[in-house]
C-alpha positions as CSV (number, residue, x, y, z in Angstrom):
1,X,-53.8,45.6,8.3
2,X,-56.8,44.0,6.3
3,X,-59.5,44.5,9.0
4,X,-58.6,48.6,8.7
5,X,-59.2,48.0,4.8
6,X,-62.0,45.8,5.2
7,X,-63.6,48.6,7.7
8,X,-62.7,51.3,5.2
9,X,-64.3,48.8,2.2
10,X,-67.7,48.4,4.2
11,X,-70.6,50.2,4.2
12,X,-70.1,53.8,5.4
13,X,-74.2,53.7,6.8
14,X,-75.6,50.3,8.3
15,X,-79.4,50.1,8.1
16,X,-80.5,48.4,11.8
17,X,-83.7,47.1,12.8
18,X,-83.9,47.3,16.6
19,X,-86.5,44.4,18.2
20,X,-87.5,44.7,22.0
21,X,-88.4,41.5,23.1
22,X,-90.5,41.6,26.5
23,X,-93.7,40.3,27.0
24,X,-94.7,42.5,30.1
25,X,-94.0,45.8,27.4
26,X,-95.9,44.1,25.2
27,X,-99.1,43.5,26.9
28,X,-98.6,46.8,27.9
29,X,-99.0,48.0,24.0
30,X,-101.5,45.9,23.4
31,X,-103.7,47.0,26.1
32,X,-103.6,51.0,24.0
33,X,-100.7,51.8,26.5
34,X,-97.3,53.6,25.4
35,X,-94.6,51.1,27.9
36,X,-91.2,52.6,28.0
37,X,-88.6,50.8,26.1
38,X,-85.1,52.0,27.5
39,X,-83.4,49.7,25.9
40,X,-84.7,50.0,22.4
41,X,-84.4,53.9,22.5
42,X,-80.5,53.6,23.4
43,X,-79.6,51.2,21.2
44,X,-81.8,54.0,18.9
45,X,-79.6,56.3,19.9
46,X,-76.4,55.2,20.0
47,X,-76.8,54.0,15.9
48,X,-78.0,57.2,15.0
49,X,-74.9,58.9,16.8
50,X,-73.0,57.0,14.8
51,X,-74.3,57.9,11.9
52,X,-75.9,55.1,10.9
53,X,-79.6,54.4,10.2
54,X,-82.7,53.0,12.1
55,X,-85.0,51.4,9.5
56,X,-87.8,50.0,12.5
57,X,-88.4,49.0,15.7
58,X,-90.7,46.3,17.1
59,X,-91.6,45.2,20.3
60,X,-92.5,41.3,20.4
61,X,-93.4,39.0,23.6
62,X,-91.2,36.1,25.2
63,X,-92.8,33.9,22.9
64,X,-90.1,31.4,20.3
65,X,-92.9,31.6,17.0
66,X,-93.2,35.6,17.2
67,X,-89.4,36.0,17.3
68,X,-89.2,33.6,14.6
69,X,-91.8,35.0,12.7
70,X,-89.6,38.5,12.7
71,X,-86.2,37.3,12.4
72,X,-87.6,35.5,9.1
73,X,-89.4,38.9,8.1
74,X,-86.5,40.8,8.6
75,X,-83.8,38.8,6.6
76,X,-86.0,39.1,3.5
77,X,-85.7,42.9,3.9
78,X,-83.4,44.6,1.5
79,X,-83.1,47.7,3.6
80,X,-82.2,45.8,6.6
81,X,-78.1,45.1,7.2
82,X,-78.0,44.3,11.0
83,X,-80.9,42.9,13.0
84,X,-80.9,43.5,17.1
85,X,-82.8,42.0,19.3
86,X,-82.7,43.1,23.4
87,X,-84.3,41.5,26.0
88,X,-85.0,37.3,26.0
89,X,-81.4,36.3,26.5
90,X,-81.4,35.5,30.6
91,X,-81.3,31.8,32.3
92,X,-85.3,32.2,33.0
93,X,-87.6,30.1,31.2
94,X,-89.3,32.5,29.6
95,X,-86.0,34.4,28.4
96,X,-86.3,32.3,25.0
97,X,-84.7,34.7,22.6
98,X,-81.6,32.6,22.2
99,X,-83.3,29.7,21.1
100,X,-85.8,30.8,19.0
101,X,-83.0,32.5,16.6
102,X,-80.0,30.8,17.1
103,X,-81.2,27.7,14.9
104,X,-81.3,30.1,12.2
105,X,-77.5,31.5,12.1
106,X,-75.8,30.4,9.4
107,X,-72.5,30.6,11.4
108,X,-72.5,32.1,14.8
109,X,-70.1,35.2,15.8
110,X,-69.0,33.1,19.3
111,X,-66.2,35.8,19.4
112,X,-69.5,38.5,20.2
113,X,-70.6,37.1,23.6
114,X,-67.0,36.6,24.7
115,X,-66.1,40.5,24.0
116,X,-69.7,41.3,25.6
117,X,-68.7,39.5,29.0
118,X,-65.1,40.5,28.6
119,X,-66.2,44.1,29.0
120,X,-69.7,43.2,31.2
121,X,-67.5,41.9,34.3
122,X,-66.4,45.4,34.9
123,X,-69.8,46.4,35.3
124,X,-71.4,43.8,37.1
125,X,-68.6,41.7,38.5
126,X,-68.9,38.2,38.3
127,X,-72.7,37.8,37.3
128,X,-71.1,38.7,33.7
129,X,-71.3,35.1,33.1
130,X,-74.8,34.6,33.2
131,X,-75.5,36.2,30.0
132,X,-76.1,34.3,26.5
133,X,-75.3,37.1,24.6
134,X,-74.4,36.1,21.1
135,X,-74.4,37.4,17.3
136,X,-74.9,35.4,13.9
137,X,-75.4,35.7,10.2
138,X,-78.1,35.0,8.5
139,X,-77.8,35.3,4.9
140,X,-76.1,38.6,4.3
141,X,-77.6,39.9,7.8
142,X,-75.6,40.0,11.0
143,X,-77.8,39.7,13.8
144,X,-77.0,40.5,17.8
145,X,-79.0,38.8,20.6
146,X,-78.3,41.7,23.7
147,X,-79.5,41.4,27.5
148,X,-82.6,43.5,27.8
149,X,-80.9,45.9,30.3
150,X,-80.4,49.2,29.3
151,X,-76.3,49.1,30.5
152,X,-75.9,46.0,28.3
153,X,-77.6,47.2,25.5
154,X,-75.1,50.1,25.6
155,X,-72.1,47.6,25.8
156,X,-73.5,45.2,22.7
157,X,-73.8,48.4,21.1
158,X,-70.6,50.1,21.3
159,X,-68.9,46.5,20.4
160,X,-71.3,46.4,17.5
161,X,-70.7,49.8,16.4
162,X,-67.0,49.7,16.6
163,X,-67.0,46.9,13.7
164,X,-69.8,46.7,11.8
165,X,-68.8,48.4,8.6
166,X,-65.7,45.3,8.8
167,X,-68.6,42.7,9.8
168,X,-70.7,44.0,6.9
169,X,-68.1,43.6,4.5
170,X,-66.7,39.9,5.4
171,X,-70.5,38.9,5.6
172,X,-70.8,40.1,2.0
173,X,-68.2,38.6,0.5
């Protein structure tokens, strides 16, 4: 099948950049604390288990400019494959992740967000549906917009995970 020789063709070690994206975390930084970031640590985790490589972490506020401002940072990167940004992606008006990077995607992985709910409604039922999860490519980087709960983080990831040496390798070509 071509996907198993497109997995076996891509990278064996994607570089991820993990972005936290929570405004009440970040004030918390900014005031000299040390906030908690559950999320960020088990999508942290969960790459490194896999054996493939964290190459930063950020934590930004609910704010469209600062996102922005990273996303275009982090595509410039040569040592950056997949971009991941938790937290932002809710129905609240501050929850502005979504928009502030999906106007950059140069195609959007609508497949993503319809696995993610596929495998969310056995966790939380029908409120599944009130996610925006989504992925894109920008350039030659994939990039994954996740709830900023620490279950759903574990969900993007293990869908991420499970294909991103094939998604690597179709971005690429």
């Amino acid at each position: 099948m071509s996907h198993e020789i497109h997995r076996r063709q891509g990278p064996k070690v994607a570089r991820f950049y993990i972005v936290t994206v929570s405004t009440s975390r970040f004030r918390e930084k900014a005031a000299g604390g040390s906030p908690s970031d559950e999320s960020g640590d088990t999508a942290e985790r969960m790459v490194k288990e896999t054996g493939h490589a964290v190459v930063g972490r950020d934590l930004l506020p609910d704010d469209v400019n600062a996102i922005r401002r990273k996303l275009l940072e982090l595509v410039q990167r040569d040592d950056v494959d997949v971009i991941i940004f938790t937290g932002g992606t809710g129905l609240t008006r501050t929850d502005v992740t979504i928009e502030a990077v999906r106007p950059f995607f140069d195609k959007e992985i609508e497949g993503f967000g319809d696995v993610f709910r596929h495998f969310s409604i056995q966790e939380v039922g029908t409120a599944a549906f009130l996610t925006r999860a989504t992925g894109g490519v920008v350039g030659d980087k994939v990039v994954f917009l996740l709830p900023g709960s620490p279950n759903a983080v574990k969900t993007g990831m293990k869908i991420i995970l499970a294909e991103v040496s094939h998604l690597l390798y179709l971005v690429r070509q």
